[in-house]
C-alpha positions in Angstrom: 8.7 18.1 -4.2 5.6 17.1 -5.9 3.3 14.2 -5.0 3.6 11.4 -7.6 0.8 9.6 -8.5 1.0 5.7 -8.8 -1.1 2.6 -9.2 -0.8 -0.4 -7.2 -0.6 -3.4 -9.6 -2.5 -5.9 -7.5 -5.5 -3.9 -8.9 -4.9 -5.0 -11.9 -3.7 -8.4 -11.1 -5.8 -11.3 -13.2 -4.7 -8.5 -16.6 -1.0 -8.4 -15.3 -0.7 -12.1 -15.1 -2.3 -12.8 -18.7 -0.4 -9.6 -20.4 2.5 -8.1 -18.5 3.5 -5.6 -21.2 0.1 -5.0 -22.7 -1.4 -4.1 -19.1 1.6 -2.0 -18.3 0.7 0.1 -21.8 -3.1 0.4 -20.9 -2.3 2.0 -17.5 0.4 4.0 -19.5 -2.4 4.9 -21.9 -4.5 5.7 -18.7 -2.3 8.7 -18.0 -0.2 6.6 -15.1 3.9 7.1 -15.0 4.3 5.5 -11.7 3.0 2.1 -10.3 3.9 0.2 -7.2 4.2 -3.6 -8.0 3.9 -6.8 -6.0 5.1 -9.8 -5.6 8.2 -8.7 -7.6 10.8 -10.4 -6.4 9.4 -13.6 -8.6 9.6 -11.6 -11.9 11.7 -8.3 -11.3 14.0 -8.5 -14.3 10.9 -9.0 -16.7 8.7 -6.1 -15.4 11.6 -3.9 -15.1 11.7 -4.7 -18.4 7.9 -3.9 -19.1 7.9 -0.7 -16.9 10.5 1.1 -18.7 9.4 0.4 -22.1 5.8 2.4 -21.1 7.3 5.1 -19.3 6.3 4.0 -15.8 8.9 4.3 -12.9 8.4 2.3 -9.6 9.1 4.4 -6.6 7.7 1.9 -4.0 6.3 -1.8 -4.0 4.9 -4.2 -1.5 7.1 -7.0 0.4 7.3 -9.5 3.1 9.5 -8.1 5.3 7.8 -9.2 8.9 6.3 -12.2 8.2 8.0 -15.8 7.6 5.4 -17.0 5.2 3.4 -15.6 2.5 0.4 -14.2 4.1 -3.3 -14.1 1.6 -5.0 -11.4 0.5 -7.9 -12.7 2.9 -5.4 -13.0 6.0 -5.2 -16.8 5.5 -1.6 -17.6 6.4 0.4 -20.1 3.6 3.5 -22.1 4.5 5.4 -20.8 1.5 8.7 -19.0 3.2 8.9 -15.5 1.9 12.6 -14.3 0.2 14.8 -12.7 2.6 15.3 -9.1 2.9 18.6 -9.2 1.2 16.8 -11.0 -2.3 14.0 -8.5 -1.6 16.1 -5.0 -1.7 17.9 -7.4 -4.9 15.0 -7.2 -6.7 14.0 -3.8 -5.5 17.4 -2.2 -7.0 16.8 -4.3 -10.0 13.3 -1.9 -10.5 14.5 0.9 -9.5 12.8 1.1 -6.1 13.5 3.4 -3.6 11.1 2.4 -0.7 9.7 -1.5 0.3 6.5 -1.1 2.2 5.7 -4.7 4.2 1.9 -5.2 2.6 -0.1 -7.2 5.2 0.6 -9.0 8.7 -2.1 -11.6 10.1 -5.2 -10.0 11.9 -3.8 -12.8 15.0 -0.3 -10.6 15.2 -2.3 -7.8 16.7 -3.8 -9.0 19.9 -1.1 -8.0 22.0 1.6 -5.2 22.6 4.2 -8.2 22.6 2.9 -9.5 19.1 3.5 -5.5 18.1 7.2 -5.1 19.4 8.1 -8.2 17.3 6.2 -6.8 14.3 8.5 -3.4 15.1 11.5 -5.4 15.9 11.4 -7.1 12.8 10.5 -3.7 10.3 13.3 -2.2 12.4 16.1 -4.7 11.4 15.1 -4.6 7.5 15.1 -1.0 8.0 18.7 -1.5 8.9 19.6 -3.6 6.1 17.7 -1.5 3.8 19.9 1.6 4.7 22.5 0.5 4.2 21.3 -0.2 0.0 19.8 3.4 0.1 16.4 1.9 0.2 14.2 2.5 3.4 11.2 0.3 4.4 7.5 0.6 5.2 4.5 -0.7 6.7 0.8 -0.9 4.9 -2.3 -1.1 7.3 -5.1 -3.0 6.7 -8.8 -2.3 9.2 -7.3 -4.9 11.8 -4.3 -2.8 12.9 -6.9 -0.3 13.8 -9.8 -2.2 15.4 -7.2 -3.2 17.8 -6.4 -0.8 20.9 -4.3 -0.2 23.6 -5.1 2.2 26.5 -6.8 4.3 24.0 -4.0 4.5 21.2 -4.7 2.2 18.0 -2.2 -0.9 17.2 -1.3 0.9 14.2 -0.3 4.5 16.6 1.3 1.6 19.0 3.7 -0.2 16.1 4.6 3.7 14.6 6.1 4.7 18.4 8.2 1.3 18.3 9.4 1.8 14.3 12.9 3.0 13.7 12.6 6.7 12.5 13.7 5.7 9.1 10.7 3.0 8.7 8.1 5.1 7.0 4.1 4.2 6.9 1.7 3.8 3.7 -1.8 4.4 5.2 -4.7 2.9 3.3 -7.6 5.3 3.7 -10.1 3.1 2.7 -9.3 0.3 5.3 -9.0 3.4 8.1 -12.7 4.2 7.3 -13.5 0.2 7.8 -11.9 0.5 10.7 -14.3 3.3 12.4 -10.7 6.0 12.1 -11.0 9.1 11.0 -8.4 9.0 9.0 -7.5 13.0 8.9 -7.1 13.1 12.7 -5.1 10.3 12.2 -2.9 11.2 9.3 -1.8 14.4 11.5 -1.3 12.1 14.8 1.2 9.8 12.7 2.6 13.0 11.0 5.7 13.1 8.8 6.3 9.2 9.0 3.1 8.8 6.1 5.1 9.2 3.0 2.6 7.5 0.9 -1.7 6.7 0.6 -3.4 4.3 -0.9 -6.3 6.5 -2.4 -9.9 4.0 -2.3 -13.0 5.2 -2.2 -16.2 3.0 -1.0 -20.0 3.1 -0.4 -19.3 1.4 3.1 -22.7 -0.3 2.1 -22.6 -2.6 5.1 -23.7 -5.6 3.3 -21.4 -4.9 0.5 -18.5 -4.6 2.6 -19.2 -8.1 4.4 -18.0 -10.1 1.3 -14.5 -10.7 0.2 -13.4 -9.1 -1.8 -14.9 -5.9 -0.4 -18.1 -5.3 -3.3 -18.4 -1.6 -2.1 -15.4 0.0 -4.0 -16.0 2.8 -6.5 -13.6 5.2 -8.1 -11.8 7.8 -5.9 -14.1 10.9 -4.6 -17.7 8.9 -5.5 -18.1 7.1 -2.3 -18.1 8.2 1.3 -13.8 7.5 2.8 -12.9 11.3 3.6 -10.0 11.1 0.6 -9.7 15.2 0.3 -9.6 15.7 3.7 -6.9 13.2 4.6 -4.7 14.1 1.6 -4.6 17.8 3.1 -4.0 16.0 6.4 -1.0 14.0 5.2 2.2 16.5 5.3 5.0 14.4 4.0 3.2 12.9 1.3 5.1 11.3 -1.8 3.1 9.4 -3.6 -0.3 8.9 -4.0 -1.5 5.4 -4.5 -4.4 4.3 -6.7 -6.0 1.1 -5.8 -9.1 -1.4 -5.9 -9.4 -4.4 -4.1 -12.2 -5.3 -6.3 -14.7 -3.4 -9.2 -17.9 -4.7 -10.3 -17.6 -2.8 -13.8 -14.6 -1.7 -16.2 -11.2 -1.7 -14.3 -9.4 0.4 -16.6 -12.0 3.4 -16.6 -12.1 3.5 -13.0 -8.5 3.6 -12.4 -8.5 6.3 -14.8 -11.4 8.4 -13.1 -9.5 7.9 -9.8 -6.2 9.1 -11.5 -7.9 12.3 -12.8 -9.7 13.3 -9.3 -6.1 11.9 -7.5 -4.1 14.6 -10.0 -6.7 17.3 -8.9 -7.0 17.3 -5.5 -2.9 16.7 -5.2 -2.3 19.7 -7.4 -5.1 21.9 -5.7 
C-alpha cells in the first residue's frame, strides 16, 4: 500500500479560520489530496463539506483523547473540557476518518512512570471504544516525551510498551531532533506501531529554536532533522504528514516545496 501524503491543517491555521473553502483549494492547488484536520469536532459537518469539494480526503486528525481539558499549543493547560470520545469518533465518521491521533499531553504528565500508565490507560480505553466504530487511535509526541527517561528507555518507548496493540503512534521528527533522538534508531525501536510522520525540517539554530513558536523551521530536506533517513526507517508507514509550526516567508510555497521532496523520497 502506498504512503499517502497529507498536510496537517494547524499549519495553515490563521488562512483556515478566515477562508475554509478557499484554503482547502490552495492546498488542493498545491498538489495535496490528503490533509489531517484539528480541532474538528467544532466544525466537522462544514469541512467535510470543504474537503470533498477540493478533492482532499482525511485519513487521520488530531484529538483529545487523554486529557480532560484543552491543552495550548505552548503546553499551557485551559479549563475548557474537551468532547468525549464518543462525539470525537462522531465527528471523525462524519469526515471520513479512519485513525484519531491524541495531539499533545502537558510536559508535567511525564515526570513519572505512574503519570505514563494513566496516559496509557486512558489511550487504551478510547482505543476500545474506537474499535468498536472501526476507527483506531493514536498518540503524537512532542520533545518533552523524549527528554524524559526511565532506566535508559525514553517516556515516549515507556507509554508505546503500555499502549494496547491497536493504539498506533504518529512520530513528529522534528520534535525527536529537539529532543536530542535520533529519530531512525528510534523509528526501528518503536517498529510497526508508527503508522504515520509528521515531516518538519529545521536549522536547529539554537537561538531560533528558544522562541515560541519555534523560528527555525524551513521546508522539508533544507534543514538539518534526518527526514530521509527516518522515512526509510519507518516500516509501517501510512501517511506522511507535512507540517510547520511556524514560517517566516510564504506558507503556501513551502508547503508545496515540502510536498514535492515528501512525494520523492516516499516514492524512491
Amino acid at each position: 500500500m502506498p504512503v499517502q501524503t497529507s498536510i496537517q491543517l494547524f499549519t495553515v491555521k490563521d488562512a483556515l479560520e478566515a477562508d475554509l473553502d478557499g484554503t482547502l483549494a490552495e492546498l488542493a492547488s498545491r498538489g495535496f489530496t490528503a490533509a489531517e484536520p484539528y480541532d474538528f469536532v467544532r466544525r466537522a459537518e462544514p469541512l467535510a463539506a470543504a474537503l470533498k469539494a477540493n478533492g482532499i480526503a482525511a485519513p487521520t486528525g488530531h484529538a483529545f483523547l487523554a486529557s480532560t481539558s484543552f491543552v495550548n499549543p505552548d503546553g499551557s493547560g485551559t479549563t475548557l473540557p474537551v468532547p468525549t470520545p464518543d462525539v470525537v469518533f462522531d465527528a471523525a465518521e462524519t469526515l471520513g476518518m479512519t485513525t484519531v491521533i491524541d495531539p499533545y499531553t502537558a510536559p508535567a504528565r511525564w515526570e513519572s512512570l505512574e503519570q505514563i500508565e494513566e496516559t496509557a490507560r486512558l489511550l487504551n480505553a478510547a482505543a476500545e471504544i474506537g474499535a468498536a466504530r472501526g476507527i483506531r487511535v493514536g498518540y503524537h509526541n512532542h520533545a518533552h516525551e523524549l527528554e524524559a527517561t526511565f532506566d535508559g528507555k525514553t517516556g515516549l518507548e515507556v507509554l508505546a510498551d503500555l499502549l494496547d496493540p491497536r493504539v498506533v503512534l504518529e512520530v513528529d521528527l522534528y520534535w525527536v531532533a529537539r529532543a536530542g533522538v535520533d529519530s531512525p534508531t528510534l523509528l526501528r525501536t518503536l517498529g510497526d506501531r508508527v503508522i504515520a510522520v509528521h515531516v518538519k525540517d529545521g536549522t536547529l539554530d539554537p537561538e531560533a529554536v528558544a522562541a515560541y513558536p519555534p523560528a527555525d523551521q524551513v521546508p522539508a530536506g533544507q534543514g538539518v532533522v534526518p527526514l530521509e533517513e527516518a522515512l526509510a526507517a519507518a516500516s509501517a508507514l501510512e501517511v506522511a504528514i507535512v507540517e510547520f509550526d511556524h514560517f517566516n516567508g510564504d506558507l503556501f510555497d513551502a508547503v508545496e516545496q515540502s510536498r514535492v521532496f515528501l512525494d520523492e523520497k516516499v516514492a524512491a
